[in-house]
N, CA, C and O of each residue as an XYZ file, in Angstrom:
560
protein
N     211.561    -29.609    135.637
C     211.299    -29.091    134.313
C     210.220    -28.033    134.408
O     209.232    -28.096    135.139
N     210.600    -26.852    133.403
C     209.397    -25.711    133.925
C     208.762    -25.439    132.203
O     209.432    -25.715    131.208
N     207.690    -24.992    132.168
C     207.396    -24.434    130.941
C     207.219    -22.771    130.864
O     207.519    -21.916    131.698
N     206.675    -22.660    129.670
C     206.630    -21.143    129.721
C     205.358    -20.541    129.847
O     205.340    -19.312    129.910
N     203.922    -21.375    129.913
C     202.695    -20.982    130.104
C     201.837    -22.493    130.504
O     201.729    -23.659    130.127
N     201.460    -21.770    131.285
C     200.043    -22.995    131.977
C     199.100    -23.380    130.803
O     198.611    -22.577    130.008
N     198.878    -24.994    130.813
C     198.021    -25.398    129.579
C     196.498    -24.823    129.395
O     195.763    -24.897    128.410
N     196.285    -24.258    130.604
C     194.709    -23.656    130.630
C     194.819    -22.934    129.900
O     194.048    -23.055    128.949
N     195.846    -21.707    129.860
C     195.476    -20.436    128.972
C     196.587    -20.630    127.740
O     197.465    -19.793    127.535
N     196.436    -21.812    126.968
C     197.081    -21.315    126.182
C     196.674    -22.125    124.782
O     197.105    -23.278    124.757
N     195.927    -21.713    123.639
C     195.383    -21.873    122.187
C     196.137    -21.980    121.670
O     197.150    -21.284    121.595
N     195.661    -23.503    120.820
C     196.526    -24.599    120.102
C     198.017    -25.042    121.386
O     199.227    -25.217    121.247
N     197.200    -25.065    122.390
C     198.286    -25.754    122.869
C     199.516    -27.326    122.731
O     199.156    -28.500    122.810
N     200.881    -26.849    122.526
C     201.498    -27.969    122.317
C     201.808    -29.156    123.254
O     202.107    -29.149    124.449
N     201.656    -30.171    122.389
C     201.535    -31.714    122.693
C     202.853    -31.492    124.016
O     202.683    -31.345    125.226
N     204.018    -31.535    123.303
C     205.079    -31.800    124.373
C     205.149    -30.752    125.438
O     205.707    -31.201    126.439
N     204.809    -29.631    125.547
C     204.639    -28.440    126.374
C     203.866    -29.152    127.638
O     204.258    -29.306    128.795
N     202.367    -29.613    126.877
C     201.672    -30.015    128.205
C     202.135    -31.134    128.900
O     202.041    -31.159    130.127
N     202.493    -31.816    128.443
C     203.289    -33.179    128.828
C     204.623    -32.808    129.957
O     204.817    -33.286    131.075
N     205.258    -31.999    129.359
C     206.408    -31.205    130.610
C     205.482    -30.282    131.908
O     205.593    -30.194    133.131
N     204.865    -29.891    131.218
C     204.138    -28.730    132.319
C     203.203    -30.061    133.637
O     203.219    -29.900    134.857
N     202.565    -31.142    132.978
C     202.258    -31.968    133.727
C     203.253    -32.714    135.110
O     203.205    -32.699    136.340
N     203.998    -33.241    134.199
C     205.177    -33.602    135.220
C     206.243    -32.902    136.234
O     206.960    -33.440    137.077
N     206.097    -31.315    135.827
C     206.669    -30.608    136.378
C     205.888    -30.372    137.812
O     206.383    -30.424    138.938
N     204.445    -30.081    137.419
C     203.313    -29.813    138.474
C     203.239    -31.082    139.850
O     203.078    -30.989    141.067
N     203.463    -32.300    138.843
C     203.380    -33.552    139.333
C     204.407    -33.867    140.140
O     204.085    -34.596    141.078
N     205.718    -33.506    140.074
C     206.974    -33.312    141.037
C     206.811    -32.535    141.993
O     207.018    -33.000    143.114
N     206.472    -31.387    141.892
C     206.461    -30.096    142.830
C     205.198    -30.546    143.802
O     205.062    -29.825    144.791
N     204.235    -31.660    143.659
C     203.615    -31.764    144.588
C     202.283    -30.404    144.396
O     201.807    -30.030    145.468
N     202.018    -30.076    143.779
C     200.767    -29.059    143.422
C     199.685    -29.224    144.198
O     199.775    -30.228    144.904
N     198.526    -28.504    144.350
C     197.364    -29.123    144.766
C     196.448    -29.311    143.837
O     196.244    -28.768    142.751
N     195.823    -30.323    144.531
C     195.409    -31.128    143.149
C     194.259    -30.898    142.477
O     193.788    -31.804    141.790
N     193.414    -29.240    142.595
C     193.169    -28.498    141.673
C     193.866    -28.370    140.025
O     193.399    -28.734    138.946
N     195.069    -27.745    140.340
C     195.857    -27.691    139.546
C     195.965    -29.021    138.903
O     196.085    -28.958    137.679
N     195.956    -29.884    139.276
C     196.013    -30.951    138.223
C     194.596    -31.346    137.578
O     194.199    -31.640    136.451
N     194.156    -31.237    138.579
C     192.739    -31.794    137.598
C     191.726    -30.665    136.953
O     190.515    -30.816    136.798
N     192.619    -29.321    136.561
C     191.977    -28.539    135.330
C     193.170    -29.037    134.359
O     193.744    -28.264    133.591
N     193.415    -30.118    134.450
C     194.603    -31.189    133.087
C     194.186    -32.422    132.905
O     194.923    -33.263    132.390
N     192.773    -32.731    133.361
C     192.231    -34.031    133.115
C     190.905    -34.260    133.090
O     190.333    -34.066    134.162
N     190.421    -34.523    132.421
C     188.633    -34.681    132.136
C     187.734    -35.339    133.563
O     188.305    -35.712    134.588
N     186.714    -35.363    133.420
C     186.278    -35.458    134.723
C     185.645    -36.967    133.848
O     186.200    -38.063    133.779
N     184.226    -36.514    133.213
C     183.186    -37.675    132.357
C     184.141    -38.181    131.691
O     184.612    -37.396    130.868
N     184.824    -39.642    131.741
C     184.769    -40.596    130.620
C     186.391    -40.206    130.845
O     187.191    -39.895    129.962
N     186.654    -40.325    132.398
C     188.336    -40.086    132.522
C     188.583    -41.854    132.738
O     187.765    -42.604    133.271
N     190.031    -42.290    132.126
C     190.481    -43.456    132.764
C     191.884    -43.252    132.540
O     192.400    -43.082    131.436
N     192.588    -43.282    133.858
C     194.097    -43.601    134.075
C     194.372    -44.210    135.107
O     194.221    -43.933    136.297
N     194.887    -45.267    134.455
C     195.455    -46.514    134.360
C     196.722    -47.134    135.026
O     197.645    -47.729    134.470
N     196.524    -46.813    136.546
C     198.164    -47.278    137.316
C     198.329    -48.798    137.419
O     197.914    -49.598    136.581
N     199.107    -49.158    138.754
C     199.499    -50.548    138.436
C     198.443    -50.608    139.451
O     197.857    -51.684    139.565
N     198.005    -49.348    140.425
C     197.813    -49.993    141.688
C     196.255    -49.673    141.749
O     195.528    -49.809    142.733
N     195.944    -49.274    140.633
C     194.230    -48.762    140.550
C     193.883    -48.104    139.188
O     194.844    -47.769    138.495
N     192.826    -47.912    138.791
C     192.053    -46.826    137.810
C     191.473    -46.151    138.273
O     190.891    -46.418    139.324
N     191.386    -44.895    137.623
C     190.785    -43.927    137.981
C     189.938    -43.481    136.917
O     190.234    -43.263    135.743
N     188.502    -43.346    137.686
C     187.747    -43.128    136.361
C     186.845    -41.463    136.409
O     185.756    -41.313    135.856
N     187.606    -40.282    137.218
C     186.451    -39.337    137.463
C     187.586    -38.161    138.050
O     188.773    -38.394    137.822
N     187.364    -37.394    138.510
C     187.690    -36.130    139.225
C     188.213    -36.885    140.808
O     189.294    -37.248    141.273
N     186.554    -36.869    141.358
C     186.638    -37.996    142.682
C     187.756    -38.965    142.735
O     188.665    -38.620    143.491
N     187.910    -40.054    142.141
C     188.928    -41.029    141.725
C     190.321    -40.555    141.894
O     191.031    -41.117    142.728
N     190.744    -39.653    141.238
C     191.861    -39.046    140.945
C     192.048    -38.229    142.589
O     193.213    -38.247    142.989
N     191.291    -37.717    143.291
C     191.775    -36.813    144.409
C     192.041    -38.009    145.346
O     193.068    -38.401    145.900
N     190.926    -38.401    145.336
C     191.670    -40.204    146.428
C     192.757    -40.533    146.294
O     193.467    -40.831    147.254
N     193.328    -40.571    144.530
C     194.781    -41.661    144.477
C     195.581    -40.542    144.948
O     196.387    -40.699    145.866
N     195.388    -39.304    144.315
C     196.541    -38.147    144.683
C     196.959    -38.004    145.917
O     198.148    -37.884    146.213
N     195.702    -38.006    146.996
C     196.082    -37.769    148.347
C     197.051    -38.996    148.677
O     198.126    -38.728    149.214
N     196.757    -40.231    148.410
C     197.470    -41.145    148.971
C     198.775    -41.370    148.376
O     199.566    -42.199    148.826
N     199.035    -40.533    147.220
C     200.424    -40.903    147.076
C     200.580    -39.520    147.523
O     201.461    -39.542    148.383
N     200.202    -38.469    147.378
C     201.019    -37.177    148.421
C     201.411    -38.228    150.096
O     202.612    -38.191    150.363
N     201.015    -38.611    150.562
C     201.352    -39.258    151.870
C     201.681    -40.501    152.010
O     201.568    -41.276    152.960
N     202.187    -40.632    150.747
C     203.230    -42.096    150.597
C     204.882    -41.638    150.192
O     205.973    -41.965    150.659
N     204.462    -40.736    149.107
C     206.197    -40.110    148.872
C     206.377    -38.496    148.568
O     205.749    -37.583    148.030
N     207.628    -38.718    149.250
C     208.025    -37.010    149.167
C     208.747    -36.802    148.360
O     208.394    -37.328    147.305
N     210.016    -36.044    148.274
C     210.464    -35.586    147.008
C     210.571    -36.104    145.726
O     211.246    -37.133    145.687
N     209.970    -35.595    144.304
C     210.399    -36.691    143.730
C     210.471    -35.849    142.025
O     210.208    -34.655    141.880
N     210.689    -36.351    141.410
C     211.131    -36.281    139.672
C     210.522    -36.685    138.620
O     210.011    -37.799    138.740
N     210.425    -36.298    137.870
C     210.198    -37.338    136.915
C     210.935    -36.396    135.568
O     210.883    -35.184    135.779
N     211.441    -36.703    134.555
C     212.625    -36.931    133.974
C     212.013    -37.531    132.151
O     211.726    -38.716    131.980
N     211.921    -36.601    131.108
C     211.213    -37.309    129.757
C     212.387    -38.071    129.131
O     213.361    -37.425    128.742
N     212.361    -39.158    129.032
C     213.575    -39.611    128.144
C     213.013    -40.252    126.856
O     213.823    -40.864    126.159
N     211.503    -40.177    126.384
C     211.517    -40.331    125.318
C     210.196    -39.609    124.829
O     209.523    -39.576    125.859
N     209.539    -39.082    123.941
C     208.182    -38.866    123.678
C     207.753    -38.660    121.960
O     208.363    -38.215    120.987
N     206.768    -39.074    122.113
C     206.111    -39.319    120.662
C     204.618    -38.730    120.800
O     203.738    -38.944    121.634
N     204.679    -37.837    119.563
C     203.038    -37.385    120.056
C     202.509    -37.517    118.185
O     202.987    -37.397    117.057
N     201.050    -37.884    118.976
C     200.265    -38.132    116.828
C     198.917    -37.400    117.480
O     198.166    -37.676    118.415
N     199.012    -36.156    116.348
C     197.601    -35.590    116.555
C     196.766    -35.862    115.287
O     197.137    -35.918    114.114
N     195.241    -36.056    115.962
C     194.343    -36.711    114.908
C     193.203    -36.213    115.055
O     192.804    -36.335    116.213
N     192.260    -35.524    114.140
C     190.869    -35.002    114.678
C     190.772    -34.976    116.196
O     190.113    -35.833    116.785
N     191.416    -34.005    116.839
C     191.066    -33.095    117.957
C     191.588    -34.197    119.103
O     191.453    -34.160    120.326
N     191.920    -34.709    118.663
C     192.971    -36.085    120.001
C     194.229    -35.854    120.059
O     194.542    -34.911    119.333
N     195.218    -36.391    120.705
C     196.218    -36.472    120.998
C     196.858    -37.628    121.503
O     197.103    -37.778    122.700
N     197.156    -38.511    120.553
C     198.153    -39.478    121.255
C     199.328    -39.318    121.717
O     200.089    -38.647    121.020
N     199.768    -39.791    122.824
C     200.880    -39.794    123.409
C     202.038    -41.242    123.811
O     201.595    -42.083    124.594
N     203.087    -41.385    123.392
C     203.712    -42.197    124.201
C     204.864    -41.980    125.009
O     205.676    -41.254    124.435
N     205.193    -42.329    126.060
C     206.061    -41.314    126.513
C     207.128    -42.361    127.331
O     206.748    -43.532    127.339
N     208.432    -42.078    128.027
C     208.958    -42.921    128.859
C     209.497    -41.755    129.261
O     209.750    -40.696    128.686
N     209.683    -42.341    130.873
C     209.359    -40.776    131.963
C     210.405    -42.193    132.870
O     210.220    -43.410    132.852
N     211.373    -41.452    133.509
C     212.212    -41.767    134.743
C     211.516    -40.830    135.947
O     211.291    -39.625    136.064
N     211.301    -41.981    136.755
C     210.537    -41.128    138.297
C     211.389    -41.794    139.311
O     211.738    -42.974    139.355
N     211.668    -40.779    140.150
C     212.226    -40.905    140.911
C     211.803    -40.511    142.792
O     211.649    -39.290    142.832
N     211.706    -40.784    143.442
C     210.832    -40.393    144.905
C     211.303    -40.817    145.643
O     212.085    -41.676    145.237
N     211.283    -40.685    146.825
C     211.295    -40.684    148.455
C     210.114    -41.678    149.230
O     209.065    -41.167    149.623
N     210.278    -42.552    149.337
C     209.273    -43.374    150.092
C     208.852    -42.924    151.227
O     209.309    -43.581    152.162
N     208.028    -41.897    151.602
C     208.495    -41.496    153.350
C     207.817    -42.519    154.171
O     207.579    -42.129    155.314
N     207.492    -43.559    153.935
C     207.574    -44.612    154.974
C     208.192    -44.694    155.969
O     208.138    -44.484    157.181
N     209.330    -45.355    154.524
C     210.530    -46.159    154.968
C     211.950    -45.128    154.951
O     212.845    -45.141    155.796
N     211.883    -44.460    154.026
C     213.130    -43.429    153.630
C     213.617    -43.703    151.836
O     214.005    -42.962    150.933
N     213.350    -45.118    151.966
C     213.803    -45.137    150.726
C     213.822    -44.816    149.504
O     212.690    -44.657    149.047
N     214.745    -44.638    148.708
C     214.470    -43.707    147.229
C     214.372    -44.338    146.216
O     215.023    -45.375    146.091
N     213.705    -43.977    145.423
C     213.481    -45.447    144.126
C     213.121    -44.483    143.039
O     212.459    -43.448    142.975
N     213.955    -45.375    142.037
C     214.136    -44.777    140.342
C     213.323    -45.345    139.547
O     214.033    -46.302    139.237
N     212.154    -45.526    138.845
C     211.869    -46.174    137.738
C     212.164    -45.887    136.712
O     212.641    -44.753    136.654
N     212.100    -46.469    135.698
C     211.769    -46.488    134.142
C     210.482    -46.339    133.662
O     210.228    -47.397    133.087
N     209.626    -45.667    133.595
C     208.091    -45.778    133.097
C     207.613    -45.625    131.883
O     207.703    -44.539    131.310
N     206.885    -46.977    131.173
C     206.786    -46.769    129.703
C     204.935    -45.967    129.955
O     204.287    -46.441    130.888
N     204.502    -45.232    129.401
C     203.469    -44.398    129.247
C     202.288    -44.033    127.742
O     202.743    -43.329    126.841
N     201.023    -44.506    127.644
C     200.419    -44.052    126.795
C     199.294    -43.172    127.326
O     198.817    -43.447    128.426
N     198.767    -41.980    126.526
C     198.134    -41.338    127.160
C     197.048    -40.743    125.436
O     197.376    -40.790    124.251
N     196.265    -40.442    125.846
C     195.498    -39.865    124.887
C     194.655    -38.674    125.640
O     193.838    -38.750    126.557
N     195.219    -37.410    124.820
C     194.927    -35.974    125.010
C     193.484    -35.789    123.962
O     193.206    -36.305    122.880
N     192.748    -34.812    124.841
C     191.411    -34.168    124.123
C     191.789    -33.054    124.205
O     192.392    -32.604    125.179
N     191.368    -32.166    122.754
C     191.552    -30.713    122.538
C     190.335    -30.033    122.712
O     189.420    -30.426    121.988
N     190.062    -29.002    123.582
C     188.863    -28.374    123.043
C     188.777    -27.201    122.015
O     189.482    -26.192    122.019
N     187.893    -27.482    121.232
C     187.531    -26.677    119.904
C     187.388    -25.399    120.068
O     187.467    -24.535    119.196
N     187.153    -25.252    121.307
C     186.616    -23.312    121.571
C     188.280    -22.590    121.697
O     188.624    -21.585    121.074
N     188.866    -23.108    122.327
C     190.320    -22.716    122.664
C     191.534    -23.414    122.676
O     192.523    -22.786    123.054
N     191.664    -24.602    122.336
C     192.837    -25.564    122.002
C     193.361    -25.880    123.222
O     194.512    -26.315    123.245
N     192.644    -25.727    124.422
C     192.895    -26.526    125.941
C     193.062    -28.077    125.608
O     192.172    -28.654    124.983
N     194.231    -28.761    126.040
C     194.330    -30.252    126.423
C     193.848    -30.521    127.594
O     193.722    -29.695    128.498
N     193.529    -31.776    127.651
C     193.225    -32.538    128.747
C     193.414    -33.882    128.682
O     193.283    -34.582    127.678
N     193.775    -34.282    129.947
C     193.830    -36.166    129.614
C     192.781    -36.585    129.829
O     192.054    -36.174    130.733
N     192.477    -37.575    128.958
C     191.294    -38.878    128.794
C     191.792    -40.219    129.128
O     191.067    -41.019    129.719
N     192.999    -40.505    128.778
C     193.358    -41.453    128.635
C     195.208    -41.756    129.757
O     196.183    -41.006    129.703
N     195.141    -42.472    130.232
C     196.198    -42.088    130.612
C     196.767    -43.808    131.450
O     196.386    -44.540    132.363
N     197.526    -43.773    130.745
C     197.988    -45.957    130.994
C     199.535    -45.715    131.433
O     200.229    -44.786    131.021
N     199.955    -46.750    132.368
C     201.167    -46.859    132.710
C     201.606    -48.256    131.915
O     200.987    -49.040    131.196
N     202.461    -48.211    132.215
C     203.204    -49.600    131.468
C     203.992    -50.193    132.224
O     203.741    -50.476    133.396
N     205.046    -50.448    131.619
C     206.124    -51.451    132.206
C     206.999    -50.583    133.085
O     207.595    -49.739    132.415
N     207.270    -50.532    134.451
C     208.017    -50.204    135.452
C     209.132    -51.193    135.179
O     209.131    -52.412    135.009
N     210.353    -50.010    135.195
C     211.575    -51.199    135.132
C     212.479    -50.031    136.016
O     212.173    -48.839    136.009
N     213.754    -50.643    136.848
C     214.390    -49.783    137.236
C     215.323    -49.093    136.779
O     216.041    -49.632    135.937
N     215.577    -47.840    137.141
C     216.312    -47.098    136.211
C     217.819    -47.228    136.730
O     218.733    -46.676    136.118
């Protein structure tokens, strides 16, 4: 999935835009710069099965280790709901991911139920995640 502008430069940025542009970045394997000018550093928490992450630091640890756990992979919106509220952004989302174990070889589909809560900044309508929870893994 591609968008039509990077969430950095773009005022009043939209809810579902950044949400695609995330997962798109997040498939392609980016470096993880690029992702983390999409996520708060102070007072970050996202929420896997297999850890939290509470910082910048946090987040480059988990990234590296799943860059060198799986290779190709997807992820797929099959549902999303967004509620904006004084300068937040709720999100719920269900995202099909799909990857390459390069372990083992094996390929695996989930179902991923997702809540996330977006911060806007006031100077330029940049999102960022604050909040970011996984849910129920089911297979797809």
């Amino acid at each position: 999935m591609t968008t039509a502008q990077s969430p950095r430069t773009a005022p009043g940025q939209d809810a579902a835009t950044f949400v695609q542009h995330w997962y798109s970045i997040l498939s392609s394997h980016e470096p993880v710069e690029e992702l983390l000018a999409h996520v708060v550093d102070d007072g970050l928490e996202m929420i896997f099965p297999e850890r939290t992450l509470r910082g910048h630091a946090d987040f480059r640890d988990w990234y590296k280790v799943v860059g060198e756990s799986f290779g190709p992979q997807s992820h797929i919106v099959e549902k999303l709901r967004t509620d904006e509220h004084d300068g937040l952004v709720d999100i719920e989302v269900t995202v099909v991911w799909t990857a390459k174990n390069l372990p083992d070889g094996q390929v695996s589909a989930l179902r991923i139920e997702q809540s996330w809560q977006l911060v806007r900044d006031p100077a330029d309508g940049t999102l960022r995640i604050r909040t970011y929870r996984v849910g129920d893994l089911d297979p797809a």
